[in-house]
Backbone as numpy.savetxt, mean C-alpha at the origin, in Angstrom:
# Nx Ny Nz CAx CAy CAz Cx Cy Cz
-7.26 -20.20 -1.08 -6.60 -18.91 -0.92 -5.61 -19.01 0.24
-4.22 -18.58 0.01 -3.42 -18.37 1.18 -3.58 -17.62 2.03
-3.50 -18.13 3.54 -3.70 -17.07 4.53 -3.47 -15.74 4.54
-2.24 -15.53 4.14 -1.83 -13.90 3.74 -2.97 -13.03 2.60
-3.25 -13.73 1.91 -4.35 -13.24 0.99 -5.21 -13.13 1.08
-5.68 -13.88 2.52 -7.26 -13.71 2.88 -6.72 -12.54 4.01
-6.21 -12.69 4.63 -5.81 -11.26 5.10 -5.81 -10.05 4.73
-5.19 -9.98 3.81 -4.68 -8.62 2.54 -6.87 -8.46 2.61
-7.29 -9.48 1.65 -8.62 -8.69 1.97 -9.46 -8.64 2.77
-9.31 -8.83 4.03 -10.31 -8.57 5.27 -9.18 -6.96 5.79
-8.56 -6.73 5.18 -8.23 -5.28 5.61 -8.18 -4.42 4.35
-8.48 -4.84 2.90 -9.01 -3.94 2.36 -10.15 -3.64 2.02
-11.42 -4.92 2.50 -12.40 -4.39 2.85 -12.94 -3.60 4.04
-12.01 -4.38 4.87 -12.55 -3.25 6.16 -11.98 -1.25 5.75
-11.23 -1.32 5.31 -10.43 0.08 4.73 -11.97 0.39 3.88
-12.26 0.03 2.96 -12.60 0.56 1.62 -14.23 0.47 2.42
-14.65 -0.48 2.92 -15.71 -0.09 3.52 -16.07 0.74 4.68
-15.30 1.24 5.56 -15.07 2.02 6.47 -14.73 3.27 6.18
-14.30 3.63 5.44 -13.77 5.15 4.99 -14.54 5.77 3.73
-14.52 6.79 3.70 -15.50 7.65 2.62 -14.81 6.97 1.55
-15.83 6.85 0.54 -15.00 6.18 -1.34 -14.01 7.16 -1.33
-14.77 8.76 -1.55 -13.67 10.15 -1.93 -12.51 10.17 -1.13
-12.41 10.15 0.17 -11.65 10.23 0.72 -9.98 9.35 0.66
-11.16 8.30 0.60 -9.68 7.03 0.39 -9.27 7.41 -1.30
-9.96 7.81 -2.14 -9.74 7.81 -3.40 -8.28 8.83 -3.53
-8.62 9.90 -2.13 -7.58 11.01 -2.44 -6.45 10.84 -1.60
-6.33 9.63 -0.97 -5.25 9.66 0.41 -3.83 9.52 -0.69
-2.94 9.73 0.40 -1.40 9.45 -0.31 -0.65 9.93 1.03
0.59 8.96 0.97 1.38 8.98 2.12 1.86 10.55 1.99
2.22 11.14 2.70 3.67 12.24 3.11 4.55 11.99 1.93
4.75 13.27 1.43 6.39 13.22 0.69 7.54 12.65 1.75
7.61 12.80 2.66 8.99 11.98 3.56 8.76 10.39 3.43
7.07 10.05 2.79 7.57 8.33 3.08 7.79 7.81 1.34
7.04 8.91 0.62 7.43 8.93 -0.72 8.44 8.82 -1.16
9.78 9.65 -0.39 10.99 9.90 -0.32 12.05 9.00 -0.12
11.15 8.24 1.25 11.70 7.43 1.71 11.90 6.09 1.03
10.57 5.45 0.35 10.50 4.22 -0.54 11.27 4.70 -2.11
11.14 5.68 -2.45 11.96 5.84 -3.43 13.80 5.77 -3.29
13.90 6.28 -2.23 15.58 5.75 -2.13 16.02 4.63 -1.38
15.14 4.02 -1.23 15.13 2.04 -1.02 15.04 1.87 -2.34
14.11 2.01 -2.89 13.80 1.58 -4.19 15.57 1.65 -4.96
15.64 2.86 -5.20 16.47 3.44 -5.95 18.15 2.71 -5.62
18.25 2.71 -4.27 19.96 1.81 -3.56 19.23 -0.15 -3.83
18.49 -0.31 -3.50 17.94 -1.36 -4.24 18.50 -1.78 -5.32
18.55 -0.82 -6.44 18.76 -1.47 -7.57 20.49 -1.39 -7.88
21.04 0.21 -6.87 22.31 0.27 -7.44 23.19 -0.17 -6.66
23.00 -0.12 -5.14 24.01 -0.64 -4.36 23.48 -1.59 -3.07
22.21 -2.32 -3.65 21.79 -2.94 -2.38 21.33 -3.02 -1.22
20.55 -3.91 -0.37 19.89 -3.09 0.84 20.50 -4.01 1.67
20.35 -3.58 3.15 20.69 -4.54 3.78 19.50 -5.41 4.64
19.05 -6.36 5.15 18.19 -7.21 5.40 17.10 -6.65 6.11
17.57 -5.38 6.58 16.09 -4.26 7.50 16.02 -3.39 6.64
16.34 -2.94 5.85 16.11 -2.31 4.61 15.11 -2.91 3.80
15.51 -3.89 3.39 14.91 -5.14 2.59 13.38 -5.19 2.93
13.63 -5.42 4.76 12.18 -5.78 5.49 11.04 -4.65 4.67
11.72 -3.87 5.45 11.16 -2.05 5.37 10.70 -2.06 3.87
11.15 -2.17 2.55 11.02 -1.87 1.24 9.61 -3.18 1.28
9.75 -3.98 1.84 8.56 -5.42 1.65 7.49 -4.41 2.40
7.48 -4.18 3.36 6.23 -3.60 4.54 5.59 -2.83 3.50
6.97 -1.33 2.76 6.11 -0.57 2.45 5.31 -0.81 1.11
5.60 -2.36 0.09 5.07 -2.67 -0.81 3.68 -2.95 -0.52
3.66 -4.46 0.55 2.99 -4.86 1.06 1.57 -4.20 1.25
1.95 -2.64 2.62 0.66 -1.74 2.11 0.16 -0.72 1.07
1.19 -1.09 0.42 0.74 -0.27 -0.72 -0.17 -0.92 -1.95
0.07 -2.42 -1.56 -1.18 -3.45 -2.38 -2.34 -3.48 -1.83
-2.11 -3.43 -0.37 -3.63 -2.92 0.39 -4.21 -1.56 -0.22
-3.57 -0.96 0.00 -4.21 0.66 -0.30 -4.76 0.24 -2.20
-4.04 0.11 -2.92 -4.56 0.21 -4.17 -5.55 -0.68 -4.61
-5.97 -1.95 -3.73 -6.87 -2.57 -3.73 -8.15 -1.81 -3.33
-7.65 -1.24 -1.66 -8.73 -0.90 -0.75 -9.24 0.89 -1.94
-8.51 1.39 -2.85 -9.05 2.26 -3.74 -10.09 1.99 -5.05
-9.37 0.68 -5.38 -9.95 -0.06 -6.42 -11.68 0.10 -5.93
-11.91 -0.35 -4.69 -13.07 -0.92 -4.67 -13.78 0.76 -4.38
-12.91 1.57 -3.56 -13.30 3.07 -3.30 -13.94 3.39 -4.83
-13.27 3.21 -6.03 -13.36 4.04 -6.98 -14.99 3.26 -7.47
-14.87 1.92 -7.19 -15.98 1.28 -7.73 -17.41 1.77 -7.12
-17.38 2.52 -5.79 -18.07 2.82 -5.04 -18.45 3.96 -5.69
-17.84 4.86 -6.08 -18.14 6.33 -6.11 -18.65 5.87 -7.60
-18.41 5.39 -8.74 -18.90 5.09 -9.86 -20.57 4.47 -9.94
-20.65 3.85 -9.13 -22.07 3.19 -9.00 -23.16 4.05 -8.73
């Protein structure tokens, strides 16, 4: 396993085991960061980002594979 990947899950277990299943099940960023990754997203495709843009659109992917992991296992929790 690549370092980054063993990373990714020693912080979505610590997330998913540390926080209520329900709770994490119901989190979601702010409409302003919703807002925000959607018009990266969106100049992304039509007019390009520039290299801190770029960063910024990676970060906010990045935890957003944490979070849907660290839910995955939330949801598995509350099912059991």
């Amino acid at each position: 396993m690549r370092y980054q990947a063993r990373v990714y899950a020693e912080l979505v277990d610590f997330i998913a085991e540390n926080t209520p299943p329900e709770k994490l099940a119901q989190f979601h960023v702010s409409e302003e960061t919703q807002q925000r990754v959607s018009d990266l997203i969106d100049r992304e495709k039509n007019a390009g980002l520039s290299a801190e843009e770029t960063d910024e659109l990676n970060q906010f992917m990045g935890l957003e594979h944490v979070m849907r992991l660290a839910k995955a296992k939330a949801y598995g929790r509350i099912s059991a």
